[in-house]
C-alpha positions in Angstrom: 0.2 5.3 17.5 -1.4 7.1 14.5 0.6 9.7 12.7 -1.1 12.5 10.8 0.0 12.7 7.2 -2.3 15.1 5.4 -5.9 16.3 5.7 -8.2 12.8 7.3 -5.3 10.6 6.5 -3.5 8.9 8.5 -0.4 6.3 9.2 0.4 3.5 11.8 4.0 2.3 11.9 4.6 -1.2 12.3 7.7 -3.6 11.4 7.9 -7.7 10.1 11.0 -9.2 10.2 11.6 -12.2 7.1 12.7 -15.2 7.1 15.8 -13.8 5.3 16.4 -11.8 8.6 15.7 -8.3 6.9 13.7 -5.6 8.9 11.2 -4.3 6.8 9.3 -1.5 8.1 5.4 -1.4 7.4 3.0 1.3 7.4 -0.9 1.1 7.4 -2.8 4.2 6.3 -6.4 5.4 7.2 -8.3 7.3 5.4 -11.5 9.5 6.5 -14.3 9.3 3.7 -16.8 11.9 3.3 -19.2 9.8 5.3 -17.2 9.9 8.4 -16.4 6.5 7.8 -12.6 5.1 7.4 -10.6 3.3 4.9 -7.7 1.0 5.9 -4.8 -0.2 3.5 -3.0 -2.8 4.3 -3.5 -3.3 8.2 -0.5 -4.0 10.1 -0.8 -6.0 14.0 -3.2 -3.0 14.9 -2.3 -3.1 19.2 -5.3 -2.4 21.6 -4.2 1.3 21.9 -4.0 2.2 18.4 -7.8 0.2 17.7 -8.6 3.1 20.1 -7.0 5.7 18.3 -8.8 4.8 15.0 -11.8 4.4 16.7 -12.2 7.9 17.6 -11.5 9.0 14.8 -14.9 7.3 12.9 -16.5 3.7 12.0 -14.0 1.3 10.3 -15.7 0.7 6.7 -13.2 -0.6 4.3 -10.2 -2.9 4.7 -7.9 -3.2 1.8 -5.4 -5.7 1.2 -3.8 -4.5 -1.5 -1.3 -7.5 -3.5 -0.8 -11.0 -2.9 1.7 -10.4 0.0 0.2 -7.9 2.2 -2.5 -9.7 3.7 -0.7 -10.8 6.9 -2.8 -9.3 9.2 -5.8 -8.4 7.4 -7.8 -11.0 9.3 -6.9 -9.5 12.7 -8.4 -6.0 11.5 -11.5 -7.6 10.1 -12.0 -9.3 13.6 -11.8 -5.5 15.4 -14.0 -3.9 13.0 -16.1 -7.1 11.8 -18.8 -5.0 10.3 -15.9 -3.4 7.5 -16.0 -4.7 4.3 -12.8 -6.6 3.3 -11.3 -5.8 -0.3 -8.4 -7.9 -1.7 -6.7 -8.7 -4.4 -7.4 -11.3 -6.5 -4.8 -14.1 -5.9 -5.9 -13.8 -2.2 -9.0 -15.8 -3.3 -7.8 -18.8 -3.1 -4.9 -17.9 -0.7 -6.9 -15.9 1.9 -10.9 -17.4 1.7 -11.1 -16.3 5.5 -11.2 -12.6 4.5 -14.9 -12.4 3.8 -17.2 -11.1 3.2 -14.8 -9.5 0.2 -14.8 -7.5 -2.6 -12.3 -8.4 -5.1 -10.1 -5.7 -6.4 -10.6 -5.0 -10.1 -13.9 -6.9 -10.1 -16.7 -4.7 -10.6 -16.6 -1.3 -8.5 -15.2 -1.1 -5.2 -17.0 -1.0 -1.7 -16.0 3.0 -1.9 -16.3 5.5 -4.2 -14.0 6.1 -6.5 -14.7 10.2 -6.5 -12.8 9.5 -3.6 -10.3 6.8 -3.5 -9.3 5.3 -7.4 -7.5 2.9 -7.9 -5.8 0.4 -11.1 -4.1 -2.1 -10.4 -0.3 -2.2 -11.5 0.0 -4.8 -14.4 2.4 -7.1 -15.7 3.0 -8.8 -12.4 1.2 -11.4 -11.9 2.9 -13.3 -8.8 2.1 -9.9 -6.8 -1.2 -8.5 -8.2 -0.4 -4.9 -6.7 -3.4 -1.9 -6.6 -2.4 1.7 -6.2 -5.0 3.7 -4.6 -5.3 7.6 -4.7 -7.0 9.8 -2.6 -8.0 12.2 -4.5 -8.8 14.7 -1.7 -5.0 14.5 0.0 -3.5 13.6 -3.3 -1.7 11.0 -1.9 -0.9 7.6 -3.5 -0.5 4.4 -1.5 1.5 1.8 -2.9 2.6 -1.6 -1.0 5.9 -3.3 -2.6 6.1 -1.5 -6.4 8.4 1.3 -4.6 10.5 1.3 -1.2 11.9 4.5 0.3 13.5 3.3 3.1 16.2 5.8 4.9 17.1 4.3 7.7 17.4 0.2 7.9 16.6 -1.1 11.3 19.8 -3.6 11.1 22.7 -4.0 9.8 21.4 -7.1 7.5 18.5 -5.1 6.6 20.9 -2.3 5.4 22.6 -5.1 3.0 19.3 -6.8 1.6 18.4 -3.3 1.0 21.5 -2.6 -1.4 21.3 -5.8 -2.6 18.0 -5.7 -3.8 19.0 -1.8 -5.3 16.6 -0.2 -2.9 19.1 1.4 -0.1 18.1 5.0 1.5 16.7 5.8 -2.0 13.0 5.9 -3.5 13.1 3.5 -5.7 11.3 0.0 -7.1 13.4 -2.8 -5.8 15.4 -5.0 -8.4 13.1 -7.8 -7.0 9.8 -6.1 -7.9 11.8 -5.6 -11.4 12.3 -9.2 -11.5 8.6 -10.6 -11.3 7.4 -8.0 -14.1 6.9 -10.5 -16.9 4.5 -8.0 -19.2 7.0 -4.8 -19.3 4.5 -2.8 -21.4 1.6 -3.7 -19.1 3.6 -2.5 -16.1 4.7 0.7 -18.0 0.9 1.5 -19.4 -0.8 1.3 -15.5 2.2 3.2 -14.3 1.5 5.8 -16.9 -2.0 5.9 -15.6 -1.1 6.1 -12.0 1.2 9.3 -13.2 -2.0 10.5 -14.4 -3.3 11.6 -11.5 -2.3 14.6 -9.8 0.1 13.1 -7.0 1.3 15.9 -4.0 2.1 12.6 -1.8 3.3 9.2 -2.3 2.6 6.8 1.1 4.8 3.8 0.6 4.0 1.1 3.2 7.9 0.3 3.0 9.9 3.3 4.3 8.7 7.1 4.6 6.1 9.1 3.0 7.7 11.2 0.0 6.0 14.8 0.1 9.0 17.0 -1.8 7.9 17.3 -5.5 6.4 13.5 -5.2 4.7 13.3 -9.0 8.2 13.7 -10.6 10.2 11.4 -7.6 7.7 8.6 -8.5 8.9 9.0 -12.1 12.1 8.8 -11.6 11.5 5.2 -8.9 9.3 3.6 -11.6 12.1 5.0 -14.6 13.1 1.6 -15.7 9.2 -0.1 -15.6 8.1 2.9 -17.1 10.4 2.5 -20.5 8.5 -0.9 -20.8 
């Protein structure tokens, strides 16, 4: 079921449970371009009812999976919409060569335009390969696994891997993200450029959409990557 977040964007709610048992809630966003047409970011298992639902809302264009790890069901969104162009991020090259045909993230411009939708990809990780977009129109960011802001686990393990991993009922980047940061002034210099832009909404695909004063919240999630 689509969920209007702001002005021609949109979210779908959708859940994966890990192998470590831990809930982790999942959001896909949709975004209407200027041409009518949509952008996806990181599809979740889209069902039959909410194909329809983005349907009639325009053409499916663009279909973005966004890091190393949220590709999972990329490939059943390009199947429903096989005439969108697939965008992914580089280590999914080798790990993903079903999702074609492709555009590789940070290899010459996107299939979009970036008056639109920018993006930079968030460096200094190289195991995960993140891109924030932002949509310039909205002003909201999308970012997959750099920041959680999950209020409410679904289980009571899920609510104990959250703490664990420092990223319980707060926005915040999880002490695991931290951990696979192996160029800290990389991370910090793309972070400083994704505080660049003029944020009014961050849409985290892990947890809810943080619409209170969202510029200086991100700040204070990415505090620690930001001090390099």
């Amino acid at each position: 079921m689509l969920e209007s977040i702001a002005d021609n964007v949109w979210g779908v709610r959708s859940s994966l449970k890990t192998g470590l048992g831990a809930v982790f809630p999942l959001r896909a966003t949709v975004i209407r371009l200027a041409d009518g047409g949509l952008w996806i970011h990181s599809p979740v298992r889209f069902s039959d009812a909410d194909a329809a639902e983005i349907d009639a809302l325009g053409p499916v264009r663009h279909i973005v999976a966004p890091n190393a790890f949220h590709h999972l069901y990329a490939g059943h969104a390009a199947k429903r919409w096989p005439g969108a162009t697939v965008s992914k991020s580089p280590p999914l090259v080798k790990k993903r060569p079903d999702l074609a045909p492709a555009h590789v993230l940070g290899e010459g411009p996107p299939a979009w335009s970036t008056d639109e939708i920018d993006l930079v990809e968030l460096g200094g990780a190289p195991m995960v390969r993140e891109f924030a977009f932002f949509h310039r129109a909205s002003g909201a960011l999308m970012l997959t696994d750099s920041a959680f802001n999950i209020t409410e686990p679904a289980t009571t393990w899920s609510g104990i891997w959250f703490r664990l991993t420092g990223a319980y009922k707060v926005f915040t980047q999880s002490r695991i993200y931290a951990m696979v940061i192996k160029d800290k002034a990389a991370a910090a210099a793309s972070g400083r450029h994704v505080l660049s832009w003029p944020i009014r909404l961050v849409v985290p695909c892990h947890g809810e959409c943080v619409t209170t004063d969202a510029h200086a919240a991100l700040g204070r999630a990415w505090a620690k990557m930001l001090a390099g």
